[in-house]
C-alpha positions in Angstrom: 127.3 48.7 124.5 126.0 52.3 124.1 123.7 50.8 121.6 122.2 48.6 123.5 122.0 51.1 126.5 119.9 53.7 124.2 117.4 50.6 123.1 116.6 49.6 126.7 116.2 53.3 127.4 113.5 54.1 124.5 111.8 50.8 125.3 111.8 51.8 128.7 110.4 55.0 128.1 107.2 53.6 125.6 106.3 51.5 128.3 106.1 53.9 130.7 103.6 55.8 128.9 100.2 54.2 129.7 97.6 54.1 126.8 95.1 57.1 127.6 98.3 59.6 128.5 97.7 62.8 127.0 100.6 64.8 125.3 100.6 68.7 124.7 101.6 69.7 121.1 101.8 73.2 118.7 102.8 73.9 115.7 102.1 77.1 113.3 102.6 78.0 110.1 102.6 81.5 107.9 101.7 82.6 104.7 102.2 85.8 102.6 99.4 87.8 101.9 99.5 90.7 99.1 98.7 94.0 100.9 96.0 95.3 97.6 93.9 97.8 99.9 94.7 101.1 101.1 93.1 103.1 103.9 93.8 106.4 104.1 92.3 108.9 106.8 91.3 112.3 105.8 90.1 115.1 108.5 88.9 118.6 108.6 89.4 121.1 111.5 89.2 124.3 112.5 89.3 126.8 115.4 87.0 129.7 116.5 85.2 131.4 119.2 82.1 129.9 118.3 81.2 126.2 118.5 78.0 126.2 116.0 80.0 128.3 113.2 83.0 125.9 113.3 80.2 123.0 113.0 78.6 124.4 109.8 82.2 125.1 108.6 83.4 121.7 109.2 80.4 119.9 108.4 80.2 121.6 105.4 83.6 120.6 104.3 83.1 116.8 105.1 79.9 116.9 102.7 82.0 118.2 99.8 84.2 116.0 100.7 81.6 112.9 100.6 80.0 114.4 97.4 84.3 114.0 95.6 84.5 110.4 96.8 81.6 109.2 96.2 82.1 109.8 92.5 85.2 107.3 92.4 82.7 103.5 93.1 86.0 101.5 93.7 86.7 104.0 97.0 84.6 102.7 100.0 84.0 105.7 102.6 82.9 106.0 106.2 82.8 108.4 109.1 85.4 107.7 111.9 85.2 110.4 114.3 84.5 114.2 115.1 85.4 116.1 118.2 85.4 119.3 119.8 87.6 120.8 122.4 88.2 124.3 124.7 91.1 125.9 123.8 92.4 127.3 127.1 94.5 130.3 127.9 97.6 130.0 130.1 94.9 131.4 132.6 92.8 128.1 132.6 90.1 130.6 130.8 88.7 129.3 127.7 89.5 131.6 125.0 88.0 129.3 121.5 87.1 125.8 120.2 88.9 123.6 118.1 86.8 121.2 116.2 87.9 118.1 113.5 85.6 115.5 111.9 87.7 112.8 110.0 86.9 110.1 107.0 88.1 106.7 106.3 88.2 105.6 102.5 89.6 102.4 101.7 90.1 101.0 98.2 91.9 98.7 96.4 93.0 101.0 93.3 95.6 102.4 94.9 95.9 105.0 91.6 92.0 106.1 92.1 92.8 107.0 96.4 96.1 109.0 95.3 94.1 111.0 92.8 91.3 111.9 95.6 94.0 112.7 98.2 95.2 115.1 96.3 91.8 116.9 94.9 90.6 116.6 98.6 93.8 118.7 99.9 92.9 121.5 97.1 89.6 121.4 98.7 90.8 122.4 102.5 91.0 118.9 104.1 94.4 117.0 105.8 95.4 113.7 105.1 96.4 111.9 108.0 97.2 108.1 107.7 97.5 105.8 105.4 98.3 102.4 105.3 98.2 99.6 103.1 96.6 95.8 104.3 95.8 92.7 102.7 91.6 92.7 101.4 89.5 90.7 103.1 89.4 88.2 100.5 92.9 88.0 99.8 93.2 87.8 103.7 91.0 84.6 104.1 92.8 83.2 101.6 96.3 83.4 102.8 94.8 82.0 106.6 92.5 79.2 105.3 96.6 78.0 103.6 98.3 78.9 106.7 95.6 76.9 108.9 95.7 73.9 106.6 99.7 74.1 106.6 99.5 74.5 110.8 97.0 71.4 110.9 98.9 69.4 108.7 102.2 70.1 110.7 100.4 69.3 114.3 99.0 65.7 113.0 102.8 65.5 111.7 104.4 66.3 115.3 101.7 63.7 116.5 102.7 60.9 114.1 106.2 61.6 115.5 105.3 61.0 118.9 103.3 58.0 118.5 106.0 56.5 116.1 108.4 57.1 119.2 106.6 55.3 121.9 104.9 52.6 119.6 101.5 53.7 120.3 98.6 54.9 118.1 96.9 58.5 118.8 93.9 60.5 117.9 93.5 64.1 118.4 91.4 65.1 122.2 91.9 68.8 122.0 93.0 71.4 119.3 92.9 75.3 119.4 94.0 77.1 116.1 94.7 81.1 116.3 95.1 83.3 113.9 96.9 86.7 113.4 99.4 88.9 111.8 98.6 90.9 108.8 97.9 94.0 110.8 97.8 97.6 108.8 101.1 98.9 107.5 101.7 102.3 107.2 103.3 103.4 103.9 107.0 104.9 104.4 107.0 108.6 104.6 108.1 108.7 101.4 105.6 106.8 99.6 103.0 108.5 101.8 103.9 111.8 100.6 103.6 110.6 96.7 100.0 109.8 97.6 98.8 112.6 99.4 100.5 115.3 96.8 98.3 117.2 94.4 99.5 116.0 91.3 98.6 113.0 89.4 98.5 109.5 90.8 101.3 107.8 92.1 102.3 104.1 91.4 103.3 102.4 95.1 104.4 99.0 95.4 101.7 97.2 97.8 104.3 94.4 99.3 103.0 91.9 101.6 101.9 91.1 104.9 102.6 88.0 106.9 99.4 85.8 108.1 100.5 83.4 110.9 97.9 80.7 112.2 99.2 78.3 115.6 97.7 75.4 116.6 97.8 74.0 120.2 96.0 70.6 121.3 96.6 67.4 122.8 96.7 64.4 121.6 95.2 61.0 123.1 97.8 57.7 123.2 96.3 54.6 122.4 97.4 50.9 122.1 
């Protein structure tokens, strides 16, 4: 008896859905993506009672710097920001300036970034963060899998649902999204291995996760 019930009841329920009906579907899928690049910030800042001297001091400092890194061709570098501010008394008066100009260098030879983190420190400049990301190509790589994966599992969820109701389908609407992989920054630890003076340090790159959803709709026919 309950057999028969739960047959009327899927019959029932494929011919109540018309031919043209459209269905709402996702699926997503994630692959592992090596993190082989390192960024690592580096900064130079001072404080004085005179805004042009600190701005020849800390200029200075960030073209030494450029001339260091630019000697290692597997270490990409870029400016990222410089800023100066009043230093105030508890008066509200302004008693000297504090000025910082920073530099991003990313590479993926983790060994060749340690080694400049360190000669840059005996030179006067901070490090500030670092972090360790997927490149760009290994990035596109681990989303073009994840994205065919995520397809592959949406037409799969719509086979389903026309196998259910007895009907064919074709794909009306699909979005795909992509994300994850953001930086990581290395544990204190392993941070502090790569910004000390002395020679490289090995670090372990480990991996980031690269998700991709898809969300569409799907078109029942007869």
């Amino acid at each position: 008896m309950k057999k028969t019930l739960i047959s009327l009841l899927l019959v029932g329920a494929a011919a109540s859905v018309q031919a043209g009906a459209l269905i709402d579907l996702s699926a997503e899928a994630s692959r592992p993506a090596a993190n082989d690049m390192v960024r690592a910030s580096i900064y130079s800042e001072a404080n004085g009672s005179n805004p042009a001297d600190l701005a020849r001091q800390i200029n200075g400092n960030i073209a030494e710097a450029l001339k260091v890194i630019r000697e290692k061709k597997s270490v990409t570098v870029k400016t990222s920001s410089q800023s100066t501010y009043p230093i105030y008394t508890q008066s509200r008066k302004i008693e000297g300036w504090r000025m910082r100009s920073e530099l991003l260098i990313e590479s993926e030879d983790f060994g060749a970034v340690s080694e400049l983190l360190g000669r840059l420190q005996q030179m006067r400049l901070a490090v500030g963060d670092i972090l360790q990301m997927p490149a760009p190509e290994t990035r596109h790589q681990a989303e073009d899998e994840a994205m065919r994966e995520a397809i592959r599992a949406f037409q799969n969820r719509a086979a389903v649902v026309g196998e259910q109701l007895g009907k064919g389908w074709k794909i009306k609407l699909m979005r795909i999204n992509q994300g994850g992989g953001m930086p990581v920054p290395l544990a204190r630890g392993r941070a502090a291995m790569m910004a000390a003076e002395a020679a490289p340090a090995p670090v372990e790159p480990g991996e980031s996760t690269i998700t991709t959803s898809v969300s569409g709709q799907i078109e029942l026919a007869d």
